[in-house]
C-alpha positions in Angstrom: 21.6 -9.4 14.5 22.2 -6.1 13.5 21.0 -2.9 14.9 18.7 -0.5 13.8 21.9 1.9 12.5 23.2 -0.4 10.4 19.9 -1.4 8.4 18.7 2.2 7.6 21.2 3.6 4.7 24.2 0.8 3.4 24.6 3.6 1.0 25.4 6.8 2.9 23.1 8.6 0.8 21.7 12.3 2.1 18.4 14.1 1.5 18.3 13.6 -2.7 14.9 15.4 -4.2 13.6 13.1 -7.4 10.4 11.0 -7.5 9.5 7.2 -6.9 7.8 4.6 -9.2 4.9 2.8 -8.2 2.9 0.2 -10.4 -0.1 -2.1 -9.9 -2.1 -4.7 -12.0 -4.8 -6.6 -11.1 -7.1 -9.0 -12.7 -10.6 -7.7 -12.3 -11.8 -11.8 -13.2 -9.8 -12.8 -9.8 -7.6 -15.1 -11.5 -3.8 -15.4 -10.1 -0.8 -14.6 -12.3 2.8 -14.3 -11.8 4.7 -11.2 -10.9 7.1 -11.7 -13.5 5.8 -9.0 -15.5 5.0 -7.1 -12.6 8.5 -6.8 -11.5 9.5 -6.5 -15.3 7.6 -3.2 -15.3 8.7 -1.8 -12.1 12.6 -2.8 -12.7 11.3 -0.7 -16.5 11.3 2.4 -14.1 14.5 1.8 -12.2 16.0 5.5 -12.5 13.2 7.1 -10.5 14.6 5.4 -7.4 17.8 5.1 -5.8 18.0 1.8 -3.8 17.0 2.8 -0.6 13.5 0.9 -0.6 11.7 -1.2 -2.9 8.4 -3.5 -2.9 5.6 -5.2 -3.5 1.4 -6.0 -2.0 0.1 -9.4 -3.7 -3.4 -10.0 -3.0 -4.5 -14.1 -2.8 -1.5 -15.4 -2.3 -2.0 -17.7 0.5 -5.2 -19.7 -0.7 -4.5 -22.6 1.9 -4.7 -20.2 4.7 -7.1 -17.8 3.2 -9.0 -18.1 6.5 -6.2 -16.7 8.8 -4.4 -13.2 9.3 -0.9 -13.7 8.1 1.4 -11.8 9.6 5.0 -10.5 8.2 7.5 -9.4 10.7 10.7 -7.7 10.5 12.9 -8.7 13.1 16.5 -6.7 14.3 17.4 -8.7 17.3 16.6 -12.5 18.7 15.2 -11.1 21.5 12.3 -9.4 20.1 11.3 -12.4 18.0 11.3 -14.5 20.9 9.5 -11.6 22.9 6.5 -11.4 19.9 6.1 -15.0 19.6 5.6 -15.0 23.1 2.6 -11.8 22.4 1.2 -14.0 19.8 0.5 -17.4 21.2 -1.1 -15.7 24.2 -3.3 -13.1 21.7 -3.9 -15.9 18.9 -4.7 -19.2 18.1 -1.3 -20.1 16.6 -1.8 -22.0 13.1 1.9 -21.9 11.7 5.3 -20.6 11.5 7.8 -19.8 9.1 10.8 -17.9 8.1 9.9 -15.9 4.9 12.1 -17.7 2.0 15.4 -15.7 1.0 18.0 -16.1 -1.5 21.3 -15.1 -0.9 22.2 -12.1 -3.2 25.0 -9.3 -2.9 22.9 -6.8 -3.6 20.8 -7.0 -0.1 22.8 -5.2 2.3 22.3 -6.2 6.1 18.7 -7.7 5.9 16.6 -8.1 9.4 15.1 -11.6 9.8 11.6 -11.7 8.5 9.2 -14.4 9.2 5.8 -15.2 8.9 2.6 -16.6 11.2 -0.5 -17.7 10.1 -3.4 -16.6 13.0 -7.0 -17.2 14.1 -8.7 -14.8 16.4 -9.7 -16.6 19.6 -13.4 -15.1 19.9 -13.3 -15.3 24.0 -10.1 -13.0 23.7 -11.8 -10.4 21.8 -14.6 -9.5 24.7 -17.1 -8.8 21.8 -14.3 -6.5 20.0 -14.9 -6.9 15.8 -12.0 -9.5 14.4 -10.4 -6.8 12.6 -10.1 -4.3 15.6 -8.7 -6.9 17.4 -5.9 -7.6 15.4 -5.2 -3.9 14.5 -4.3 -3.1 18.4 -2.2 -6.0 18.6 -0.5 -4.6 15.9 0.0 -1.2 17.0 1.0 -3.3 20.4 3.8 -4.7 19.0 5.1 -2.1 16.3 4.9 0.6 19.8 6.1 -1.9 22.8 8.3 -4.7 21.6 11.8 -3.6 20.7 13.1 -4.7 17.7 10.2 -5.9 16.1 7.9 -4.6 13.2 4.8 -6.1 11.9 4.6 -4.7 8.2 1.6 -7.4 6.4 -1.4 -8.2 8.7 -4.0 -9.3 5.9 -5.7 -12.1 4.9 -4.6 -14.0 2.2 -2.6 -11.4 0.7 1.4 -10.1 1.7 3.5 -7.2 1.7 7.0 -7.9 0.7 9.7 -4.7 1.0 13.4 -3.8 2.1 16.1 -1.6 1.3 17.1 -2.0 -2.1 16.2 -1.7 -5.6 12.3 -3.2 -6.5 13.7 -6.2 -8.3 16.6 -6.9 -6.0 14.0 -6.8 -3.3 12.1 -9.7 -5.6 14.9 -11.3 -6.2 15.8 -11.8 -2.8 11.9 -12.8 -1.2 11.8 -15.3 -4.4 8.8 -13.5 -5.1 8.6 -15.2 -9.1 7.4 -18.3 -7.3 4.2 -16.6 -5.9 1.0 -15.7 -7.9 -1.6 -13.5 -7.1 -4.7 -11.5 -8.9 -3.5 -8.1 -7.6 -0.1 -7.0 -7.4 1.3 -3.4 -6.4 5.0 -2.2 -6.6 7.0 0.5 -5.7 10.5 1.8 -6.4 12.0 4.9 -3.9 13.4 8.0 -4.1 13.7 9.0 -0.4 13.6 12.8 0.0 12.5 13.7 3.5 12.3 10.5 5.6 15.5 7.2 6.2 15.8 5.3 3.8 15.2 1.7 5.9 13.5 -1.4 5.8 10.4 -0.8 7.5 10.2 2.6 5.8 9.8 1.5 2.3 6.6 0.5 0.7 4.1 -0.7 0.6 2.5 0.3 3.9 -0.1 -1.8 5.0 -2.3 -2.1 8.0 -5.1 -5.4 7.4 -5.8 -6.0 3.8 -5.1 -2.3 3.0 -1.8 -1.6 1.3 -0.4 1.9 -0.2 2.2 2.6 -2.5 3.3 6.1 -2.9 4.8 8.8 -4.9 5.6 12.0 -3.6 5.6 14.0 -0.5 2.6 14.3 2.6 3.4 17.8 3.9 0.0 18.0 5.9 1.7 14.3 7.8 1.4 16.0 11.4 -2.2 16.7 11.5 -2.7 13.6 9.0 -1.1 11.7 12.4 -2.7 13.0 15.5 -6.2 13.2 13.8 -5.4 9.2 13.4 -3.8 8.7 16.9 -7.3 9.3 18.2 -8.7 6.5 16.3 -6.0 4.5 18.0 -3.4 4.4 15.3 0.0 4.6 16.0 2.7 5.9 13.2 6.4 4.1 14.0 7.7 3.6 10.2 8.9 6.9 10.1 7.8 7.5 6.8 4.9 10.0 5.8 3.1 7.4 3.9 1.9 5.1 6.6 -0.9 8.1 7.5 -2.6 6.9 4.0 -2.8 3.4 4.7 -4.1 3.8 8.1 -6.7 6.9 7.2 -8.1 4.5 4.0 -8.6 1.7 7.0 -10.3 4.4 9.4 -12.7 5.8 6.1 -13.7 2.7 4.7 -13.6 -0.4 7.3 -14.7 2.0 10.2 -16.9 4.9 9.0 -18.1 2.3 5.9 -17.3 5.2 3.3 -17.0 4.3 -0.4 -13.1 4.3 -1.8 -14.8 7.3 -4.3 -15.8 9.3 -1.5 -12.8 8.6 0.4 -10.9 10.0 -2.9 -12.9 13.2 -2.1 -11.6 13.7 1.3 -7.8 13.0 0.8 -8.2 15.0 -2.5 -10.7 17.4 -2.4 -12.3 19.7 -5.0 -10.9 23.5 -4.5 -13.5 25.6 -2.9 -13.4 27.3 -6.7 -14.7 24.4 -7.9 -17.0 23.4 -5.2 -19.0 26.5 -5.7 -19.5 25.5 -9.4 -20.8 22.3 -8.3 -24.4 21.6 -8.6 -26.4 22.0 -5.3 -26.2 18.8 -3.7 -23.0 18.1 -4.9 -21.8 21.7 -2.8 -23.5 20.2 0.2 -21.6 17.0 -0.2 -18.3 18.5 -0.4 -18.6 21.2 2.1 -19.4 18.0 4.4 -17.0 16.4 3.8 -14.5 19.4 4.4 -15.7 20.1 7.2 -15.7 16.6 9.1 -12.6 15.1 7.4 -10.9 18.3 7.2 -7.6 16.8 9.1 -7.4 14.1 7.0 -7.3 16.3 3.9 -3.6 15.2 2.1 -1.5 18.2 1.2 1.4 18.1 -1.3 2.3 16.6 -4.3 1.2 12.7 -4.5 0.2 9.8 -6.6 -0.9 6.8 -5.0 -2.1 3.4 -5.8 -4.6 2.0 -2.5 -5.2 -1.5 -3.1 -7.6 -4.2 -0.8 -9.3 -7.7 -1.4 -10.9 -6.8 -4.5 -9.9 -3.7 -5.4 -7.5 -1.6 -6.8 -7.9 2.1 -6.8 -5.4 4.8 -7.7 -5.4 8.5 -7.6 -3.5 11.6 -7.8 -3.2 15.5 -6.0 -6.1 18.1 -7.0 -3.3 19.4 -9.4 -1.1 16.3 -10.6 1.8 17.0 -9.1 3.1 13.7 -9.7 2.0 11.1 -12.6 0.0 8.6 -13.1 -1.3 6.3 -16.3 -4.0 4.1 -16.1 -4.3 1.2 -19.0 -6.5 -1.5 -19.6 -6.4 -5.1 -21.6 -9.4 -7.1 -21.8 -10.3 -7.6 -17.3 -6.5 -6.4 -16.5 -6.4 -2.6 -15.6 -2.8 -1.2 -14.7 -2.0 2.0 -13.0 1.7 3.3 -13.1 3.8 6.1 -12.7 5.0 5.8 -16.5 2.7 4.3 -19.4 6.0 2.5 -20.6 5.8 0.8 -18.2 2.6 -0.7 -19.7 3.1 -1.2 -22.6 6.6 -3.1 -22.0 4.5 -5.7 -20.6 1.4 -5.0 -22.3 1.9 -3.5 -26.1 -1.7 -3.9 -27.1 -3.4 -1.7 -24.8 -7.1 -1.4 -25.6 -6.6 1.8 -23.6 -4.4 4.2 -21.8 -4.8 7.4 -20.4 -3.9 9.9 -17.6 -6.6 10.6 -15.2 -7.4 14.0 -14.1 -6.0 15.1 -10.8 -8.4 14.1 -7.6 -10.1 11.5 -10.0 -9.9 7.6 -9.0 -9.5 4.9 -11.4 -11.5 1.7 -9.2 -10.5 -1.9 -10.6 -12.8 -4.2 -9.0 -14.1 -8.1 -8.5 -17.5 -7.0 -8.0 -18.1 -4.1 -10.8 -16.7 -2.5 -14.1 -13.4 -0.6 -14.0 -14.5 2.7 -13.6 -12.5 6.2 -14.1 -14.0 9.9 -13.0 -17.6 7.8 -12.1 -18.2 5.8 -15.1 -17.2 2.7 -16.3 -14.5 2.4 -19.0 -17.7 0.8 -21.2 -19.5 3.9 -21.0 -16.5 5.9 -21.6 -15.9 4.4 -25.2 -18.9 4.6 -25.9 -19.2 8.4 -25.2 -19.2 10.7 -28.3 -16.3 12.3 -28.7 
């Protein structure tokens, strides 16, 4: 196996300043599709990376074991898979094993072994703990105690696929045009300030909750040691992971709504809270002033996706871009509307969202942008 060294940068690269691409599509009806177009679109945007990390979230993947947390791990030595497995039969009812299906292409430099396991929570091993909790220590268990071992996936019924590489070498190599999903996210990067390496690159994802990201989280330390005392544990090395793991803390925890939790990673200016109406004021000074360390400084678009639901938003200023597009019950977000339209020409709408503002896809409810649904906003008078 190799070591860590030789899996971070095949490329020599140093620090290079430009911006990644991220995509998503999801049918809002729930049925499964391909990624071929998916990957299509994100291979469309291939100049706004630079190898060093590309991948992919796909949401109902595993419908025969849609019951059970499946777990991806990244492995750099023997020893630490043998260690884990080990960790999991004593922590899980152990369904099944596999290694994750490769093909063998030049463009992958030095791959770690990945495999997967499909879990049940033993309720007696939980000592009245909730399922989810459970499993979220014994991630944070393994990914800060076993050597040479990374769980990156940890949902149900969905996956995170990613390495070091180009998006569609990345798809080429996990086979990923033999897997359908209703919800697929993708990113191409552009390391700036953090190694390019194969747990760094995205999608982070801790449960169902995956992130992909462009840009840069300069408010990362306080981001982290806010979220340490909620028991999470940062060891991708990457500023991104804070998202994924604050959206988990927000939503699953405190039981905020994913518009409300747009507010606290991108609030309103105080300029513009003071111009708010009354109880809207109230609302964001709140939220200020309890989720103030979670607050998500620098430029940054980013597309949040869970079991049905897509959401994607940028900074208070969009720094970075983002176009959202729908067709009929498919709504896709991306970095670049061409994107889009490669795979989807006739559009019955696109536009760019304003900075702060979600667009929600959903299972349970219309597509909605800036708090009304896209049905409302044609029929709007101009």
């Amino acid at each position: 196996m190799k070591d860590l060294n030789e899996t971070n940068n095949p490329y020599c690269d140093d620090k290079v300043i430009d911006a990644c691409s991220i995509f998503g599509m999801m049918n809002t009806t729930g049925e499964r599709f391909s990624g071929e177009c998916v990957i299509r679109a994100i291979a469309n945007m291939h100049v706004r990376g630079n190898g060093l990390g590309g991948g992919f979230a796909i949401y109902g993947i595993y419908p025969e074991y849609a019951g059970c947390y499946a777990f991806h791990i990244m492995y750099l030595s023997r020893e630490g898979k043998s260690e884990v497995e080990d960790f999991l039969k004593d922590r899980f009812r152990f369904m099944t094993a596999e290694e994750v299906p490769t093909r063998r292409t030049q463009k992958i430099v030095n791959p770690p072994l990945v495999w997967r396991y499909f879990l049940e929570v033993d309720q007696q091993k939980c000592n009245g703990q909730p399922q989810d909790d459970y499993v979220m220590d014994r991630v944070m268990e393994i990914n800060t105690r076993i050597k040479d071992a990374f769980v990156f996936s940890s949902g149900k019924d969905m996956a995170v696929f990613k390495g070091v590489g180009y998006p569609e070498e990345i798809a080429e190599y996990f086979c990923l045009e033999e897997y359908e999903g209703y919800l697929w996210t993708a990113h191409g990067r552009f390391p700036t300030n953090t190694p390019g390496w194969w747990g760094g690159a995205h999608p982070f994802s801790i449960l169902d909750w995956t992130v992909v990201h462009n840009g840069e989280i300069s408010s990362y330390g306080i981001n982290r040691r806010y979220l340490e005392g909620f028991g999470y544990h940062c060891t991708m090395q990457t500023d991104t992971e804070v998202i994924a793991y604050a959206v988990d803390l927000l939503v699953r925890k405190h039981g905020l709504p994913m518009e409300i939790v747009a507010k606290i990673l991108a609030p309103p200016f105080w300029d513009d809270i003071e111009r708010c109406p009354e109880d809207e004021q109230k609302l964001f000074r709140t939220l200020r002033q309890v989720y103030g360390s979670l607050l998500l400084n620098g430029p940054f678009t980013v597309i949040i996706a869970n079991h049905g639901e897509m959401i994607g938003f940028t900074d208070r200023i969009r720094l970075r871009p983002l176009t959202a597009g729908v067709k009929d019950s498919v709504l896709y977000l991306s970095s670049e509307e061409s994107a889009i339209r490669l795979i989807c020409p006739d559009l019955d709408q696109a536009w760019i969202p304003m900075g702060g503002e979600p667009v929600v896809g959903s299972l349970e409810r219309p597509i909605v942008s800036k708090g009304v649904t896209i049905a409302e906003r044609n029929e709007a008078p101009c």
